[in-house]
MIGUKOL-828572 format. One record per residue (C-alpha): x, y, z. Coordinates in steps of 0.2 Angstrom, whole numbers, padded with zeros to 4 digits, always signed. Layout:
<atoms>
XYZ...
</atoms>
This chain:
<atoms>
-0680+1114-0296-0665+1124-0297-0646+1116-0299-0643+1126-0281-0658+1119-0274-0653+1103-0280-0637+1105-0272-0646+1112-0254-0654+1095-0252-0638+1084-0255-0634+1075-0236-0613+1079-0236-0611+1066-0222-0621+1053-0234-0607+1059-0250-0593+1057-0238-0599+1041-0233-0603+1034-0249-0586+1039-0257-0575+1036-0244-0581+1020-0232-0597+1014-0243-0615+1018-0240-0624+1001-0236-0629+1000-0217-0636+0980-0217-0644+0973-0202-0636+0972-0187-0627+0955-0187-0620+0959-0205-0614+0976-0198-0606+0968-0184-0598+0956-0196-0590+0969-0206-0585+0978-0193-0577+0961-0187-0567+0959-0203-0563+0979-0203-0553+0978-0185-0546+0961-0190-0538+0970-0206-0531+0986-0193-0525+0973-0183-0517+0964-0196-0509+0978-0202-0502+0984-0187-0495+0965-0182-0485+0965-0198-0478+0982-0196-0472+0980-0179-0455+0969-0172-0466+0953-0166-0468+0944-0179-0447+0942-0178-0447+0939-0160-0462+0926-0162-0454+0916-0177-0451+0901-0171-0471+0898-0168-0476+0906-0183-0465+0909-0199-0463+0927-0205-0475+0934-0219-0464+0941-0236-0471+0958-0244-0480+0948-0258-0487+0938-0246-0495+0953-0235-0499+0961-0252-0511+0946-0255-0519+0944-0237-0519+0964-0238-0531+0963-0256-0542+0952-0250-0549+0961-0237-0550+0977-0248-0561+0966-0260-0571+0958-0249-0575+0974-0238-0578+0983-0255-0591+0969-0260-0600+0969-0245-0599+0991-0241-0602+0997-0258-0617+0992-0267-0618+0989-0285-0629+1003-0290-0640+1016-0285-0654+1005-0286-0647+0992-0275-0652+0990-0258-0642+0999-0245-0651+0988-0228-0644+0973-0234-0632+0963-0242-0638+0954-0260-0633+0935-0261-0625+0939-0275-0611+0952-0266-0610+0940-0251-0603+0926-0268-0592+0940-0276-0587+0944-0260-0581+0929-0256-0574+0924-0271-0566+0940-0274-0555+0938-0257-0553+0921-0259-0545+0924-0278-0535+0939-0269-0528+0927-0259-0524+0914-0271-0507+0920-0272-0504+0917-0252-0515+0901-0250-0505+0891-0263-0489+0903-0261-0477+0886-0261-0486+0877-0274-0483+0892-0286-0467+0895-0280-0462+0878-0288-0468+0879-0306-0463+0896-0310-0468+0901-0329-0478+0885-0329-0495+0889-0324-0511+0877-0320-0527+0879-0327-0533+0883-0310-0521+0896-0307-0526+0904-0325-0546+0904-0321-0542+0910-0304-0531+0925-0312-0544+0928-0323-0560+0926-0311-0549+0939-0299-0546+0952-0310-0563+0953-0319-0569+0954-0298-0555+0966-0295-0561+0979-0309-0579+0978-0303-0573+0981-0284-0565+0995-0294-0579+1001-0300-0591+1001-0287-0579+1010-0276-0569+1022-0288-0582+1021-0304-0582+1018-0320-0566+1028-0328-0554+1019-0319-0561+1002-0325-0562+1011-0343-0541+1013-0340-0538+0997-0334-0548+0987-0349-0538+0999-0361-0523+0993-0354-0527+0974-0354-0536+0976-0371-0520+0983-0377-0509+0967-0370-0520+0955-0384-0522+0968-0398-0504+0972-0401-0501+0964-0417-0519+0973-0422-0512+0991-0419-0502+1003-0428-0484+1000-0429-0480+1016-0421-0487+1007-0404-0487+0988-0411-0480+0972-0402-0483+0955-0404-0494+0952-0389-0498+0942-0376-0509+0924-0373-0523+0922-0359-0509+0911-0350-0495+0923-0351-0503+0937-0346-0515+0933-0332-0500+0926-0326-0492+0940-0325-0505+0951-0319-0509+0940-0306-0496+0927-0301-0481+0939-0300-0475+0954-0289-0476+0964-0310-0494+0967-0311-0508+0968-0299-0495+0964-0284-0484+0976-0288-0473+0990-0281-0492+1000-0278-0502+0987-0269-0485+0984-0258-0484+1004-0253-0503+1001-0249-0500+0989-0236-0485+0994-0231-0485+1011-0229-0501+1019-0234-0512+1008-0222-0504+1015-0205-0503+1032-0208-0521+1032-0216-0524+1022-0197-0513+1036-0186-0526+1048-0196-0538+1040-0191-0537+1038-0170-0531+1056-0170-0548+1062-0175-0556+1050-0167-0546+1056-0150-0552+1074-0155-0536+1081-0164-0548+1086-0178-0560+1095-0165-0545+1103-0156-0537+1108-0174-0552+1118-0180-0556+1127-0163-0537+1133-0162-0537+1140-0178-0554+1151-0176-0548+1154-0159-0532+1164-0167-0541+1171-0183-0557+1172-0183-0557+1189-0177-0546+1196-0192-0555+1202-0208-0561+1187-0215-0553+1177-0202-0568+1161-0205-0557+1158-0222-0541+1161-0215-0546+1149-0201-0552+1137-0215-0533+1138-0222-0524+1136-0207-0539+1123-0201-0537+1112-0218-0519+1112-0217-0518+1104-0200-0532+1091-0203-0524+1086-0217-0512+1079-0207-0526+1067-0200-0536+1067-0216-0531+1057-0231-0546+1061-0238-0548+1078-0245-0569+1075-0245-0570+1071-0228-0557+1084-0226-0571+1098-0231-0584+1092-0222-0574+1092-0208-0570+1109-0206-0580+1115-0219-0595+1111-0207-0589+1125-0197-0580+1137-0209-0592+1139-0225-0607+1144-0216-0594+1156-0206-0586+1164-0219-0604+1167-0230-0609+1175-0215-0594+1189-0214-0597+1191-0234-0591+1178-0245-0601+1172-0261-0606+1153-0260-0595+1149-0270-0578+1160-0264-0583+1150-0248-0583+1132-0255-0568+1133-0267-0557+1143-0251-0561+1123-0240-0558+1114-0256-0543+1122-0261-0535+1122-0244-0542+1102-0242-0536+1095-0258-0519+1106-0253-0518+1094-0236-0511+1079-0246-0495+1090-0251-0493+1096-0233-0477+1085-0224-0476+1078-0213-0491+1065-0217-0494+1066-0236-0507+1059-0246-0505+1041-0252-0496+1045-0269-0482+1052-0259-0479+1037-0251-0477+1029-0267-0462+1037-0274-0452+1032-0260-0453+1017-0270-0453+1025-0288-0439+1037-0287-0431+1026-0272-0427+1039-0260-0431+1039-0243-0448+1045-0233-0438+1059-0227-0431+1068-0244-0448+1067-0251-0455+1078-0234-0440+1088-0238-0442+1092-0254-0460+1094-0255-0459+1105-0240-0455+1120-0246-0470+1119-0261-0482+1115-0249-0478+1131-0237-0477+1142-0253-0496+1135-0259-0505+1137-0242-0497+1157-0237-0503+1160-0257-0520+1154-0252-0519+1161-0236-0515+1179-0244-0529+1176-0258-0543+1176-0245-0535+1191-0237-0536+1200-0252-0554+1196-0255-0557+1201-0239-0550+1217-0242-0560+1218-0259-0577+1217-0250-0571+1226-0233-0576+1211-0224-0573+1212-0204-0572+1196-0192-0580+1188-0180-0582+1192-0163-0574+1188-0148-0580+1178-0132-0573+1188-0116-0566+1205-0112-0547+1202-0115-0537+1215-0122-0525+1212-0138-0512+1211-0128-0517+1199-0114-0522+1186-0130-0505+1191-0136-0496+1187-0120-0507+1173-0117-0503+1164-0135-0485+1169-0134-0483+1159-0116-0491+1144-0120-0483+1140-0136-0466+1146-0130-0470+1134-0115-0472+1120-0128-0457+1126-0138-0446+1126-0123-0453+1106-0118-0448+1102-0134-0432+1111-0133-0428+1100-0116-0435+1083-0123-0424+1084-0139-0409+1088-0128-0412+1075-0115-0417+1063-0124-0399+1065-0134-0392+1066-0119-0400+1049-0115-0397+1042-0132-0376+1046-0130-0374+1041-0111-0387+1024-0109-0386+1018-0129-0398+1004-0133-0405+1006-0114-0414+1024-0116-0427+1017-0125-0435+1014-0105-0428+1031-0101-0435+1040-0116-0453+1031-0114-0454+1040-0098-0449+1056-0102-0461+1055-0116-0474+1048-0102-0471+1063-0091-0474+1075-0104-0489+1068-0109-0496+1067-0093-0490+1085-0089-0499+1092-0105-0514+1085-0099-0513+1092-0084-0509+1108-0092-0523+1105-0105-0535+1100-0087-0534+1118-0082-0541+1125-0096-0563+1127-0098-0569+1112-0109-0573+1124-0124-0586+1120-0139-0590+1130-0155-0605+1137-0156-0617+1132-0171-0610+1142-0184-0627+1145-0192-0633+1153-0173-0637+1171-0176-0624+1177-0165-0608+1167-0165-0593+1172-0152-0575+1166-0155-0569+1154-0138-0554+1162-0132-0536+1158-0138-0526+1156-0123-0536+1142-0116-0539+1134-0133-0524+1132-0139-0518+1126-0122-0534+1111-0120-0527+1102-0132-0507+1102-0135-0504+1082-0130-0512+1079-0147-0496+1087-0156-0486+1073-0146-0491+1059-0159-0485+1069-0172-0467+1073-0163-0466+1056-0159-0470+1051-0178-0456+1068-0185-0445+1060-0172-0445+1042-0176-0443+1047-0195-0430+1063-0196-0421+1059-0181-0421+1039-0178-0422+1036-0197-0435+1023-0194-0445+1016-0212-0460+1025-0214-0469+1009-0208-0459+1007-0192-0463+1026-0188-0481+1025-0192-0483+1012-0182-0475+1019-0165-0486+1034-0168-0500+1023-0169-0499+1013-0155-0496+1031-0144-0511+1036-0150-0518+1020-0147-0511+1024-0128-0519+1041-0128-0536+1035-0133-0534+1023-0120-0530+1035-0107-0534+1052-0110-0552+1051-0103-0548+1045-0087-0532+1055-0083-0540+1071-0086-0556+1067-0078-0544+1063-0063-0537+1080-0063-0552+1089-0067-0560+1081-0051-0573+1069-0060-0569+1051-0053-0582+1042-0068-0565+1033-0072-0574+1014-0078-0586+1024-0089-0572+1035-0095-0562+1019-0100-0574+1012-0108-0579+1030-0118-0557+1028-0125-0559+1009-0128-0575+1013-0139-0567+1027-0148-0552+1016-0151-0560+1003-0159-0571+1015-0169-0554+1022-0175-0546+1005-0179-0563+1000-0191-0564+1017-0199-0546+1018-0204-0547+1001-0211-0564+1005-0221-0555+1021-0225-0543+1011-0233-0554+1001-0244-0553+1015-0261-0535+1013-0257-0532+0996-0259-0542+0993-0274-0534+1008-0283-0519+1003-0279-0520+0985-0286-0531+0990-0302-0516+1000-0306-0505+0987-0306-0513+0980-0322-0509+0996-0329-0490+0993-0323-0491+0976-0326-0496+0981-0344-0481+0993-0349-0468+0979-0341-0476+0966-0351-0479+0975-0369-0464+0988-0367-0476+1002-0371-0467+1014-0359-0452+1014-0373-0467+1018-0386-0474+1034-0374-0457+1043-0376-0457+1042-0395-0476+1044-0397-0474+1061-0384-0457+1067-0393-0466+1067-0407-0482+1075-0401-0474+1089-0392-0458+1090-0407-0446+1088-0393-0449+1103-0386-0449+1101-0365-0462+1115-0360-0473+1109-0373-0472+1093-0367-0476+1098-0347-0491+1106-0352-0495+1088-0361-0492+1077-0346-0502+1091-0334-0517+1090-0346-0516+1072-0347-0515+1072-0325-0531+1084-0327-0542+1074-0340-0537+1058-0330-0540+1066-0314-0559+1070-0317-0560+1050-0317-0545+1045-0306-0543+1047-0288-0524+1054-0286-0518+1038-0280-0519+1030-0296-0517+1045-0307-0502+1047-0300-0498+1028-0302-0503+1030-0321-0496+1045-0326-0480+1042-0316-0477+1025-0322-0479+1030-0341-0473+1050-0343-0461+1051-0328-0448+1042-0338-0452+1053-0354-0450+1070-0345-0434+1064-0338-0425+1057-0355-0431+1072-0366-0425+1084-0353-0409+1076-0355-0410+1078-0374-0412+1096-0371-0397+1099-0360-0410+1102-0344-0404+1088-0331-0422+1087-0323-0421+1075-0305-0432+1064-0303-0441+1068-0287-0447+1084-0298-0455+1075-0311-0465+1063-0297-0471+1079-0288-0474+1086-0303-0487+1072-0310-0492+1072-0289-0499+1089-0289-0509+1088-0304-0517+1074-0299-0523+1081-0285-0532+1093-0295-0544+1078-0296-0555+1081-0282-0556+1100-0288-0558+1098-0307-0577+1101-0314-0587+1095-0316-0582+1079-0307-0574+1086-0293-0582+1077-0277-0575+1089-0265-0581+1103-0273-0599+1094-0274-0598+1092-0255-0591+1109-0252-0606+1117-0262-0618+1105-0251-0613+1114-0238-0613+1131-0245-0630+1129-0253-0623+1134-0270-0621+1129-0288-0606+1113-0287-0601+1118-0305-0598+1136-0299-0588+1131-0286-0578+1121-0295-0572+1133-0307-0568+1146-0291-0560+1131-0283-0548+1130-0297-0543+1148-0299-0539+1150-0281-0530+1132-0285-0520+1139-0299-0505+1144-0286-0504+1126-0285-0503+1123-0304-0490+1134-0307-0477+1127-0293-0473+1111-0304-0467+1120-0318-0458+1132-0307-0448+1118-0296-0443+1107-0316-0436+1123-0322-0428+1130-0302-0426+1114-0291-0419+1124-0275-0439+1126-0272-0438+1108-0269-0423+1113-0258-0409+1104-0270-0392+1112-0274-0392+1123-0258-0375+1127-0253-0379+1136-0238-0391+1143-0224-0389+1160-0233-0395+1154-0249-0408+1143-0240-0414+1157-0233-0413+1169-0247-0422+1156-0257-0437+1151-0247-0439+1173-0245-0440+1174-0261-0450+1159-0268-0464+1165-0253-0462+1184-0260-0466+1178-0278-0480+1167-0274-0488+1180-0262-0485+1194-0280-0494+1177-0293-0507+1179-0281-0511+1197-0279-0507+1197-0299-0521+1184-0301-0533+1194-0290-0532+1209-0298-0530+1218-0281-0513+1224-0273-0516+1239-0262-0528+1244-0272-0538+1237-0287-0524+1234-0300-0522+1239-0318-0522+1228-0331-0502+1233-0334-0497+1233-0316-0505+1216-0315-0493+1210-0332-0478+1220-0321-0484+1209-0304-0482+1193-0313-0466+1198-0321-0459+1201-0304-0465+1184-0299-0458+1173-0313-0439+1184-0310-0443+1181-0293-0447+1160-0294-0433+1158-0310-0418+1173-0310-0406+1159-0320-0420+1165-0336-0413+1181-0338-0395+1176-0331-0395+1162-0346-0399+1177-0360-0383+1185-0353-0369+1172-0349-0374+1151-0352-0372+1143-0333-0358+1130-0339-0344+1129-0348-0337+1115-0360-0322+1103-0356-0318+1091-0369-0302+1080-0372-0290+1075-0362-0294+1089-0347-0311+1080-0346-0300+1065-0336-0292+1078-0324-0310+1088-0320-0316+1072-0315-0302+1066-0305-0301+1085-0294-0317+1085-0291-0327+1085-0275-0332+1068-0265-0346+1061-0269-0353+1075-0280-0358+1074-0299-0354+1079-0314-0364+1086-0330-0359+1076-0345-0362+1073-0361-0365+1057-0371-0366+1051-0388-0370+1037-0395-0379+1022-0406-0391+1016-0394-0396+0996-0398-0412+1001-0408-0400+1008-0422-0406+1027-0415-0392+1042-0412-0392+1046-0395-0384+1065-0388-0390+1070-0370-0384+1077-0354-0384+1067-0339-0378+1069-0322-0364+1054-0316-0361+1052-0297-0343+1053-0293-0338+1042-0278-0323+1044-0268-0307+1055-0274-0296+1044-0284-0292+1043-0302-0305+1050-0318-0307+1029-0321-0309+1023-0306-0323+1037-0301-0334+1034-0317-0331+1013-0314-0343+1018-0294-0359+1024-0305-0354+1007-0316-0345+1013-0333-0328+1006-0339-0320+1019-0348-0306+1022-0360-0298+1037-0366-0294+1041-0382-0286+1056-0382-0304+1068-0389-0317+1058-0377-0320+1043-0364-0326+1030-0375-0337+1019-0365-0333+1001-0364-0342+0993-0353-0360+0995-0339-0362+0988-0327-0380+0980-0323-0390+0987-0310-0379+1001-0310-0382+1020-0310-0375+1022-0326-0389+1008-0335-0405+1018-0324-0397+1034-0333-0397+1025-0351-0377+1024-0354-0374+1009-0368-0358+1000-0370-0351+1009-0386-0357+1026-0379-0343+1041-0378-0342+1054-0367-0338+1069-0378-0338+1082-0364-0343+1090-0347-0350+1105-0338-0342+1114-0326-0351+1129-0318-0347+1146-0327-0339+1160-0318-0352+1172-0317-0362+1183-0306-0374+1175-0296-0392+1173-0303-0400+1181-0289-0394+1200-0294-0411+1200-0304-0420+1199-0287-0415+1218-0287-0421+1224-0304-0437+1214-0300-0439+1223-0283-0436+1239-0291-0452+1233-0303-0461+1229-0287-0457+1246-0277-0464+1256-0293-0481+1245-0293-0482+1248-0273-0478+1267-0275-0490+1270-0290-0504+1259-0281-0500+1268-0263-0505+1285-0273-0522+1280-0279-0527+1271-0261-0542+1283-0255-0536+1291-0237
</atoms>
């Protein structure tokens, strides 16, 4: 039998199911059970995310984070023990004696931390036996939960790093230390917030948890259903509209979908067979839903897990990482968007047809009203619920519920109005587009939990937690509601059957968010060993010297180094914990020796960076699980598919070395709306050009050195300061006694590049750029003593005489002893954007020789 035949007989809804919530379906009491123990996790959740507990805390105390974290492990193990079976070969109708003990066991050592949280509390340092074979018992049970969910690299990863806690003194000196004792470290993996506890687990059940729930009740309301109709209903009909559908489809899931497997079946269910049938090859058709699936984890304003994560890494808020990862994530989807144009052109592919007789125009009309219609409500709600905000203060809450009420329940009327509209089978032999008008208008109260979530976080400045958890329990409202208020208007008075229909889906939605969650949790917390490992052993200072020395200290060399370790990682790792591993160990290495190379790279870049490589997980052969489910449903070879998964994918590989080098794609150092808009212009311009340049095809079939000439375009486009550098260096050099006066003239609250020398307290020579924060306007001292130096000037430099600690002057690396030999100040020099017009010129002469050869 064939490897495509092979693939032909694989069930994708069985793949989904087995990665993604566990593939045992036990009896019916033990499925009741852990459907029990599923809603009792959702409910948890949401209880600790929202106000109650505070108004309540006089009958019950108040849980802390590692508290939470505990009770928030322990269900993931347990549910992990008893969904996931131990192998193949296990049973899948039932749940072994043995998993019900490890199950049991698991939760009961996750929550070891929370049963005797005062007893520990007390002997600091000073652990019992008990508390060192529960430690021990729980992470042995936690890396085989680990395994049974994630597989066998992750648990590979996390016994390296432990095994590399007791052999320290056994290693080479380059990576020696002096180790650690059974006591010591199973103390700290599992009695402190460094290891297993840590930061990762606490974004888990923090953040990650609600919006992975918020996904979850939208699809279960039918966002998802509405998502993927709208989009065939407004480009199916263009040429190769099932692919462009699958883009704009994949996009918008992935707002509900934190899984990007579940994410291709989804839509791919609809799209693959579709776009085979207008003439894409198996494989074109897979990788086109995987590339644009994967992509829904970059897509603001729900990201995938790991983004929730650097909010706690790079400690900015929810809201600057949907800001600066918006721009990428725009970029990436138009450049896939314009790739399966361009096959479409390639192959003269033509789209589907339409159900009805409409004319261009009416659909035009018809789309332009209805989302104008919306555009205008959202115009009046903004503005009135400011207008409520400035005149009734803390009472508009009340006020502002109704208004949202109102429109709700007028969007369901609207949505009432509209036929109830279903996609045909997309393997039928004829298949007819629904109409766009009335598609788009069924469903338009779904895009209210996403306001309400935007609003809460951009405009109220809620947490991420908070916000989720307001747009969770609209939807919760919705699902309650929806059934009944439409069948009101629609005429159809089955209301008791309706309610119960909405009460079902909701609880269906609760359970699978919270089995959804299970991979999470346990990836999350298995990463914490690996944390917990470079806190204890101090092999994060190590990395930097073994990675200077592997890439000579050369900062491109090393880029491609940390991308490749993300890529060989990810072909074992879920993103979630590649990020976790390669951020916790690289991010501080890219950022240092940047530093050493004059190239000031900000944080947030180096986060996304790792972030997007590890997302190439779930496309990299030949593990790539989406691509499996994608060629599933394709009927074609998975390997195959892969590989065309990841060309198409290459857009996105290309962005993280573009944003380290040119951070205005991540939308810092903009000084204006001009420059905003001449930047996103052109970043969308050059990604469109890297696309055509990678397809070989522009107007026509391109030449080998009109391709080289596209790609040159597109790099002048992405990074004009390359060429502007060659010509005239960006800064110019202070030093001495005008460094003092610079500093004191200078902008509020802006920074300055400076550079340090030094001996730091190894003994090594330190030079490196950094960029200090200036506070308020006041004297040079008293500005540098704000990010936390004490300085004194000697007439040649400031010699540095003190830091403070905790201060931003420690987190850059500044030692006592340290001077400050001089600064940057921008140059005076044409702005970097003049080579956008030699690169146009480029562009015109490929377009004009290309227009000559296109056949009339």
């Amino acid at each position: 039998m064939s490897a495509k035949e092979n693939v032909a007989e694989i069930d994708v809804n069985k793949l989904v199911e087995e990665n993604d919530t566990g593939g045992r379906q036990p009896g019916p009491a033990v499925a009741k059970l852990l459907m029990g123990v599923a809603l009792v996790w959702s409910l948890f959740q949401l209880w600790i995310a929202s106000p109650l507990p505070y108004l309540v805390s006089n009958l019950m105390p108040v849980l802390n984070d590692t508290q939470t974290r505990a009770i928030h492990l322990a269900f993931a193990v347990f549910l992990a023990y008893m969904a996931y079976p131990a192998s193949k070969r296990s049973p899948r109708d039932r749940v072994p004696l043995l998993d019900w003990v490890f199950a049991i066991a698991g939760a009961y050592a996750a929550a070891y931390i929370f049963i005797f949280y005062r007893e520990l509390a007390t002997r600091p340092g000073m652990p019992l036996p008990v508390d060192v074979c529960t430690a021990v018992v729980g992470v042995v049970l936690l890396l085989e939960a680990t395994r049974r969910v994630l597989g066998l690299p992750m648990v590979i990863v996390a016994m390296v790093f432990l095994g590399y806690t007791f052999a320290g003194p056994y290693m080479p000196d380059l990576i020696a230390h002096k180790g650690a004792s059974l006591d010591r470290a199973m103390t700290h993996q599992w009695l402190t917030t460094e290891g297993v506890y840590g930061v990762a687990l606490g974004v888990s059940s923090g953040f990650i948890f609600l919006f992975v729930l918020f996904g979850s009740l939208l699809d279960k309301a039918g966002a998802g259903n509405y998502f993927i109709k709208s989009a065939f209903a407004l480009l199916g009909h263009m040429r190769g509209g099932p692919a462009k559908a699958a883009v704009v489809s994949s996009a918008a899931t992935g707002i509900i979908s934190g899984s990007s497997i579940a994410n291709v079946v989804t839509t791919g269910t609809f799209t693959i067979p579709l776009m085979k049938r207008v003439g894409y090859r198996g494989d074109q058709a897979g990788a086109v839903e995987v590339s644009s699936s994967v992509n829904g984890q970059i897509m603001p304003p729900v990201m995938g897990a790991a983004a929730f994560l650097m909010v706690e890494y790079v400690g900015i808020p929810y809201v600057e990482v949907m800001k600066h990862a918006l721009l990428p994530a725009l970029i990436s989807y138009i450049a896939l968007f314009y790739i399966v144009h361009l096959e479409a052109l390639k192959a003269n592919m033509e789209g589907l047809p339409r159900r009805g007789t409409s004319t261009a125009s009416q659909r035009l009309v018809s789309f332009l009203m209805t989302v104008t219609g919306f555009i205008v409500l959202a115009g009046i709600t903004y503005y009135v619920i400011g207008f409520f905000k400035s005149v009734l203060g803390e009472a508009a809450v009340p006020a502002i519920g109704a208004l949202l009420l109102s429109a709700y329940i007028v969007l369901l009327w609207f949505g009432s109005r509209q036929p109830v509209l279903e996609l045909d089978d997309p393997n039928a032999p004829v298949f007819e587009l629904p109409e766009t008008g009335p598609t788009v208008k069924s469903g338009l109260h779904y895009l209210l939990a996403v306001v309400v979530l935007v609003w809460c976080l951009m405009i109220e400045r809620l947490s991420p937690a908070l916000s989720a958890f307001w747009a969770t329990m609209f939807m919760v409202f919705v699902m309650l509601t929806q059934k009944p208020i439409t069948g009101f208007f629609r005429g159809d008075h089955r209301f008791l059957a309706q309610a119960r229909e909405g009460w079902n889906d909701l609880i269906d939605g609760l359970v699978t968010g919270a089995r959804n969650m299970i991979g999470i949790g346990v990836a999350t917390a298995a990463a914490g060993i690996i944390v917990g490992t470079v806190s204890l052993t101090g092999v994060g200072l190590v990395m930097t010297e073994l990675v200077e020395l592997l890439s000579g200290g050369n900062l491109m060399l090393m880029l491609v180094l940390v991308a490749v370790i993300s890529l060989i990682l990810g072909m074992g790792l879920p993103t979630t914990a590649n990020y976790i591993v390669v951020s916790t160990l690289m991010a501080p290495v890219v950022v240092e020796l940047g530093a050493q190379s004059g190239l000031i790279v900000p944080l947030i870049a180096v986060h996304l960076f790792v972030f997007y490589f590890g997302l190439m997980a779930d496309v990299t052969p030949p593990v790539g699980l989406a691509s499996f489910a994608a060629a599933a449903i394709a009927k074609h070879d998975p390997i195959q598919t892969g590989i065309t998964a990841f060309y198409y994918s290459m857009r996105t590989a290309i962005l993280p070395f573009l944003f380290i080098f040119n951070t205005q794609l991540l939308l810092i150092g903009l000084d204006s709306w001009p420059h905003l808009i001449l930047t996103v212009a052109s970043a969308i311009t050059a990604m469109l050009i890297f696309a055509a340049a990678t397809q070989g095809f522009f107007i026509v079939k391109s030449r080998w050195y009109e391709s080289a000439a596209l790609l040159l375009v597109c790099f002048t486009l992405f990074r004009p300061g390359f060429w502007m550098d060659m010509i005239h260096p960006p800064f110019d050099e202070v030093k001495g006694a005008a460094m003092a006066q610079v500093i004191a003239e200078a902008p509020p609250n802006t920074g300055k590049r400076v550079w340090i020398e030094g001996m730091n307290m190894n003994g090594d020579d330190v030079r490196k750029g950094v960029l200090i924060p200036l506070g308020e306007p006041g004297e040079a001292t008293k500005r540098l003593s704000s990010a936390g130096l004490t300085v004194m000037n000697d007439g040649e430099s400031l010699s540095v005489m003190g830091v403070k600690f905790g201060s931003v002057a420690e987190k850059l690396g500044i030692e006592q002893g340290f001077r400050i030999t001089s600064l940057e100040v921008p140059s005076n020099r044409p702005a970097k954007e003049w080579f956008f017009v030699p690169g146009l010129l480029l562009l015109a002469a490929v377009v004009v020789a290309q227009r000559a050869r296109r056949p009339r």
